[in-house]
Every structure is written in structure tokens, then in C-alpha cells.
N, C-alpha and C positions, 0 to 999 in steps of 0.2 A: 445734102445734110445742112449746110450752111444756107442755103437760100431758106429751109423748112421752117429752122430754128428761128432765123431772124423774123418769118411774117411772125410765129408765134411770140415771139419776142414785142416786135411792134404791137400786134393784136392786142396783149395786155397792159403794156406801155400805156397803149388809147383807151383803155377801159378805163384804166386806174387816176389817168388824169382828167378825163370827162367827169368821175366822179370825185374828184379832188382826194383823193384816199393816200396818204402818208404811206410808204412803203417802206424798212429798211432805214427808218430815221434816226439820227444821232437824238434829237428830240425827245426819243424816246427810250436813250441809254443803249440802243441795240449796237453792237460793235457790225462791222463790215468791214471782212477783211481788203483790201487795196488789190493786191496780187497772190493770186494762188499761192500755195506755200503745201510744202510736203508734209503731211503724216508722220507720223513716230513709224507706223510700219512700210513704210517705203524712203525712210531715210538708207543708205547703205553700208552698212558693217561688214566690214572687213573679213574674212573666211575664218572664220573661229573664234568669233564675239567681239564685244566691244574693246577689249583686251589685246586683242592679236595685235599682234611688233607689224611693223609699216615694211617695206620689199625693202627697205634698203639695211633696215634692222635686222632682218633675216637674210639676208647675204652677207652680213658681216659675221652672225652668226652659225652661218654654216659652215662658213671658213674656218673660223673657229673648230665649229664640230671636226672639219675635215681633219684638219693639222692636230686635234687629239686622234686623230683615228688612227693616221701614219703611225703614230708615238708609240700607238699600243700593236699595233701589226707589226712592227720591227723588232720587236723583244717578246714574241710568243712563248707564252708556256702552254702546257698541257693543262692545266688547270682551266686558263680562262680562251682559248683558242674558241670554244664553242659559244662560250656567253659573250663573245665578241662579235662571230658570226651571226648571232639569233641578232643581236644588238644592229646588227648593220644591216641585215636582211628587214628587221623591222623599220627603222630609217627610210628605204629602199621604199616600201610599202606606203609608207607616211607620203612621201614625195609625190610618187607614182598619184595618190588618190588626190593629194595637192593642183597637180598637173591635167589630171580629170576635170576638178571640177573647173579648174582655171579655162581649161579648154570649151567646156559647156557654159561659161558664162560670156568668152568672147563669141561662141559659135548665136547665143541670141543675142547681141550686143550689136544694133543698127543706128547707121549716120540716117540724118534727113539725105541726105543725096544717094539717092539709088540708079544700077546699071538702065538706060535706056530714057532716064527721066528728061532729056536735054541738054544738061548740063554741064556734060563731056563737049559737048561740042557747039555751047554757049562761049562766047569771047570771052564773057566775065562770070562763067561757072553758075549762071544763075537757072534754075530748073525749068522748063517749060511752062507749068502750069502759076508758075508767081511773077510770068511776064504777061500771061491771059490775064493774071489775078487784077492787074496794073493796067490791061487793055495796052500793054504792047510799050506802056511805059519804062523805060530801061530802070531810070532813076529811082522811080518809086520802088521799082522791083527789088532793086539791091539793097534798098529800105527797111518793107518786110522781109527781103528773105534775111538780113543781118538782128534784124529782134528777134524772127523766130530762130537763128542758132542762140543766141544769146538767151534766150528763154531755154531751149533745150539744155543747154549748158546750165544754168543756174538750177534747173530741176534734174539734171542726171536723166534726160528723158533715154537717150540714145542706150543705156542700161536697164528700162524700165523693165523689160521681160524678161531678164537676169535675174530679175530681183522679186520676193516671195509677197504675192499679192494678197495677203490674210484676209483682206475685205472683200474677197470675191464673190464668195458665198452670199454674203450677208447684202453684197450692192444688190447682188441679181433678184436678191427673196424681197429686198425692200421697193423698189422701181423696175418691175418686168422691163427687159430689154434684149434681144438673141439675134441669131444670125439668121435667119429665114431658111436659106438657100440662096438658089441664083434664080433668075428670070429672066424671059424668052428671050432675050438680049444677052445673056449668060452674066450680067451685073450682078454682084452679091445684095442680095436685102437681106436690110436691119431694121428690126421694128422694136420701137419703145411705147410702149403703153403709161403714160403717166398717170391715167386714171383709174388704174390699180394699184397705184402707189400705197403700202400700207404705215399708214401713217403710226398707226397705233405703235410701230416699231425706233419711233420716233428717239427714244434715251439711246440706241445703240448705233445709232449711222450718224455719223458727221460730215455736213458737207465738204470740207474740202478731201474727207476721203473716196466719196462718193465722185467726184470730179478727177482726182487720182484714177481712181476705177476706170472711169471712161478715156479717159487719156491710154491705159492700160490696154484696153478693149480697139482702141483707134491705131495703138502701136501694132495686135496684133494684127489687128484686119491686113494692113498697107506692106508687112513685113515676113507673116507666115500663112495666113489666111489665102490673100491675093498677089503673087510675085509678077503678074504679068505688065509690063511697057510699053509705053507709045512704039515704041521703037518695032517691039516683033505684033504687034498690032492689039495687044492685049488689051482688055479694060481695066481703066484705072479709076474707075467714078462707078458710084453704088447707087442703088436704087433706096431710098429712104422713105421710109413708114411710117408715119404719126400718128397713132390708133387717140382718138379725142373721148373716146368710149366713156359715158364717166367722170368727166373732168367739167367741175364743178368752177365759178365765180372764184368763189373762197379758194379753194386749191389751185388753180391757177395764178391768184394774186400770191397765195402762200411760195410759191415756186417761183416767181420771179426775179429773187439772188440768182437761184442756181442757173437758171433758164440763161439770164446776161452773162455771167460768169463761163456756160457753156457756150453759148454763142461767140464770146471772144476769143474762146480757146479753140475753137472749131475754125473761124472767120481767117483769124490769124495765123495759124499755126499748122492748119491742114486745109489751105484751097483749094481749089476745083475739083473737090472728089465727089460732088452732085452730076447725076445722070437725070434723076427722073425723083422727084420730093412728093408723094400722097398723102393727104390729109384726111384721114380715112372717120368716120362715124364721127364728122364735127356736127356740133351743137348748135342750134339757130343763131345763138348770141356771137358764136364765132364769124359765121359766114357773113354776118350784120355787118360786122368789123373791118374786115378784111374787104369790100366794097367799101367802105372807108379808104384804105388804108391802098391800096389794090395801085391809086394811081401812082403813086410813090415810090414803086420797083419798080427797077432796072426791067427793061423787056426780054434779056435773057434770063432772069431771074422768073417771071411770071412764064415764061414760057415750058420750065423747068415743072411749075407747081400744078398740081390739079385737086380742088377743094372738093370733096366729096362727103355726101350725107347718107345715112343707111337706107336702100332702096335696091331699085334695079339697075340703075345705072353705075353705081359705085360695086354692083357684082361683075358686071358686065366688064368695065374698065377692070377689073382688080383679077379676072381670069384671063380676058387679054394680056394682061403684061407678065403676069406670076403664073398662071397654067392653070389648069383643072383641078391641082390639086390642091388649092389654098383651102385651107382649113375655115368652117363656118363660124368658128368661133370667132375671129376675126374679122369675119363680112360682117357677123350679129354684134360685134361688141361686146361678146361675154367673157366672162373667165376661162382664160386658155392656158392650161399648164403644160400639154405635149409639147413646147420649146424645150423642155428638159432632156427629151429624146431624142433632138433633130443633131443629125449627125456632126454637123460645124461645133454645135452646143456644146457637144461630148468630147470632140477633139478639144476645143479651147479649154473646159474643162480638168482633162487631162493635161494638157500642158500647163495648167498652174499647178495641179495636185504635184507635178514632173520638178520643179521648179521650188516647191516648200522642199521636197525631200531633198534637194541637191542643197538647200541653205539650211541644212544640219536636223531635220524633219523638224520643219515649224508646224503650225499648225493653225488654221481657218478660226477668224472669229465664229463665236459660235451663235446659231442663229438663236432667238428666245422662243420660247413659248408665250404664245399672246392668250390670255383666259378669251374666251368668248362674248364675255360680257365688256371684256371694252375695247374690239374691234368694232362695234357700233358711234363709239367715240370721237367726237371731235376733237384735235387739237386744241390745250389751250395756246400753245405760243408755236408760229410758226417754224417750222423746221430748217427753211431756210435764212430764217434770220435769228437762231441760234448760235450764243455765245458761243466762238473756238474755245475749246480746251487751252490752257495754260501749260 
């Protein structure tokens, strides 16, 4: 995933400065935010709104509640013995569902350190794959791996699929992206299509919620998706998909915030989880590029990527590794919407539907209806270099 992202990253990088093209410029009043920053819907509120008294508030207040309760259970009468009963048995309830939900928010609530990752049995607790990440370097290791706690921390990441992902919908219908399955390696593939990105949906997705999403999507892969370790031999690194289908000069420069932005959060924050990166239906102008660009990676990195254009050979390699049963839509580069079906799809799915309703039934941005007449439409102002909300 990280090696995929960076060629495309570079790739456009070198388009845009051979042709001297302004990207993303203060010059031109466009704000660029510095560091990712969370969402209004993945900020997290407290269990009963913005409102709700903090645990230490409600342990003073139960106390409270208790020592009225003793007060009135010691001087019973026949009158209120019952409405004291129903009162305490409702309480009982209250707590009980309290204690629910508190249970299902720690039971998805994950550290970056997970069983079998190394780092049990690292000197200095550092994971396995952020000492590869470093090429074996101790120092730099304990580098990265202390910005990415500190980054998780700053963003509440280690909570993120606790918390009610309302832009779920709306990411997946605006930039196609799914979980494939596994291939003949049993590796999970994920494929993003960016050149069906629908732009026309442009007033309703904001990027850093869109980058949220994926951060969302990354948490679950590594944490409900895929539980297996180095340790009992499992695969920890994914097969990644680039479908180029589509993707346009303009759209490609258009992307290029998000594109850096993901690539740092990917690079940094989630290492060596690339097995095998296909750049599946690229465009001549891409492959131009990248023979540029080609000498410039790492030889583990190149040795990871395979650049492939629509033909027979990009069928051939794409049923060797993924099976018989890769869908044509995908070899052709057309419009494929059966990822809505494919079983991982429907599970992740459900687990956010699972997850609005435990934070008091929220409920999914809603997607728009786009008239037909201006799906043919160009953007006037790039998407990714759209002002954040205030």
C-alpha cells in the first residue's frame, strides 16, 4: 500500500513540476490544512451527548443516589415500598445498559501494539515491522514508532471503531474502494478505483473526512478484518490494487492533497503492510512517468510493484495471483458495482451500521442525488484543495 501510493504520488509530483503547474498554493488563497485534524463526526462524545457529567461526576453522583436510597429503604411504608422498587429496578436497567455499552466500546477499542507483532519480545517494545521500516535501525525505529503513538493519541485513533463512522456511506459512493477478498497467497485485497471518483458529489465529502474514512477502513483491516501474526505465521501485509481506469491529467493533479496527505498517513503510521502493489489499467502517460521516476525506488519497493496496462498480460498476472474468479469488470476498467455484495463489504458494513446504533442510533450522512445533467460536469474548484469548514 505504501510503496503503490508513493510511485503515484512521485508520478504526479513529476508531471506537475515538468509542467510548472501551481498545485495547492497559498498564492492563490487556497488554505492547506498542515496536519490531519478530526471531523465534527468522529470527534467523541461521551455516552449520552455532549452533556453527559465526566465518570468522576457520576460516581459522586451515584453515591449520592445510593445513600438516598438506604434513607428511604429504612422507613418503608406500604404506600411508596412499590414506587421505590420500580425506581431502583429501573436504575438497575439504566446501569446494566451503561455497562453494555461501555463493554462494546472497550471490546473494539485497539493499541497499535498487537499479540505476536514483536514487540513483546523486542528489548525496547518496538514492533517488528518499524525495525524493517528503519532497515534494522534501532534509533530511528523508536523515532517513528513514538510519532505514530503520538499521532494515535492526538487523534483518538486506538478508539476509532468505537466510534460512529456517519461518513461511511457517503466515502465509499464518492471514491470506490472495497475489500476484494484474499488471493492465492491468502493476502486480503483492497482495491481503490480513483477514476471513478464522482466528482459531481463534490458540496458533500470533505477531505479530511474522507481521510478519516480511510484511516477507519485501515483500523479495521489490521484489527477485525485480519487478526493473524508473524508469530503463528499469519499474513500481515495485503495485496493492493490501483485500478488507473479513467483517471484523467486534471483528476490526478486534482487529487494530489489527498494523494500526499494519504501517503503520509499510510508511510508513517502503518508500515510494511505491502505484499504485492498492481497498478492495474494505467494510462500511457502514467507508465511514461514512472520509467522516469522507476530509478529512484528502493529495490524492495520496485520489486513489490508491477505496472500493468489493459491487455493479456495484465489478465494473465491479475488471475495468477487473485484466481479465476476476478471479475471482468476490473481487467476492462469499467464500472463495477458488485463490491457492494462481496462478503468483507457486507461484514464491514455491518459493523458500522453495529456501531451508529450502540452511539444512541446515529445515523449515515445521507448520500445526494446527482441530476444527470451534471454528472457530465467538470469541476470548477478542485476537491482537494477545498476550503475546511470552520
Amino acid at each position: 500500500m505504501r510503496s503503490l501510493l508513493s510511485v503515484l504520488n512521485k508520478c504526479i509530483s513529476f508531471f506537475l513540476l515538468s509542467r510548472s503547474v501551481v498545485v495547492l498554493g497559498r498564492k492563490n488563497n487556497i488554505h492547506r490544512p498542515k496536519s490531519l485534524s478530526l471531523p465534527s463526526s468522529f470527534i467523541r462524545i461521551p455516552y449520552g451527548g455532549a452533556d453527559a457529567v465526566t465518570t468522576d461526576d457520576a460516581a459522586v453522583l451515584s453515591a449520592k443516589e445510593g445513600e438516598k436510597k438506604e434513607e428511604t429503604i429504612t422507613t418503608p411504608s406500604s404506600e411508596n415500598t412499590s414506587t421505590t422498587t420500580e425506581a431502583a429496578t429501573t436504575t438497575t436497567d439504566e446501569n446494566t445498559n451503561d455497562d453494555t455499552t461501555t463493554e462494546e466500546k472497550n471490546k473494539y477499542t485497539f493499541s497499535l501494539f498487537q499479540d505476536g507483532d514483536g514487540s513483546e519480545e523486542d528489548e525496547d517494545g518496538i514492533p517488528a515491522r518499524y525495525i524493517r521500516m528503519q532497515k534494522g535501525n534501532r534509533e530511528k525505529a523508536k523515532v517513528a514508532l513514538h510519532k505514530t503513538l503520538e499521532w494515535r493519541k492526538e487523534h483518538d485513533v486506538d478508539t476509532i471503531l468505537s466510534r460512529s463512522n456517519t461518513w461511511f456511506e457517503l466515502c465509499k459512493e464518492f471514491q470506490p474502494h472495497f475489500f476484494l477478498g484474499h488471493d492465492t497467497t491468502d493476502h486480503i485485497i483492497f482495491v481503490q478505483r480513483p477514476g471513478f471518483t464522482k466528482f459531481e458529489m463534490l458540496p458533500y465529502v470533505k477531505p479530511d473526512n474522507l481521510l478519516l474514512h480511510y484511516c477507519y477502513i485501515m483500523e479495521y483491516c489490521w484489527n477485525i478484518l485480519n487478526t493473524s501474526t508473524e508469530n503463528n505465521g499469519g499474513q500481515t501485509t495485503m495485496t493492493a490494487i490501483l485500478d488507473l481506469a479513467k483517471v484523467k491529467l486534471r483528476s490526478a493533479r486534482d487529487m494530489l492533497y489527498f494523494v500526499r496527505q494519504f501517503v503520509s498517513m499510510m508511510s508513517h503510521h502503518y508500515p510494511q503492510r505491502s505484499y504485492k502493489t498492481l497498478i492495474i489499467n494505467s494510462p500511457t502517460w502514467f507508465s511514461m512517468i514512472y520509467k522516469v521516476i522507476q530509478p529512484l525506488l528502493r529495490e524492495s519497493t520496485k520489486l513489490k510493484i508491477s505496472i500493468l496496462t489493459r491487455g493479456t498480460k495484465q489478465q494473465q498476472l491479475m488471475k495468477e495471483l487473485l484466481g479465476d474468479d476476478i471479475d471482468e469488470n476490473l481487467l476492462n476498467g469499467t464500472e463495477y458495482n458488485g463490491w457492494k455484495d462481496l462478503p468483507m463489504e457486507k461484514e464491514l458494513h455491518e459493523f458500522c451500521l453495529a456501531r451508529l446504533r450502540e452511539n444512541g442510533n446515529e445515523t449515515m450522512e445521507p448520500i445526494p442525488t446527482i441530476s444527470s445533467s451534471n454528472t457530465s460536469k467538470k469541476p470548477k474548484k478542485s476537491f482537494f484543495s477545498m476550503k475546511k469548514d470552520k
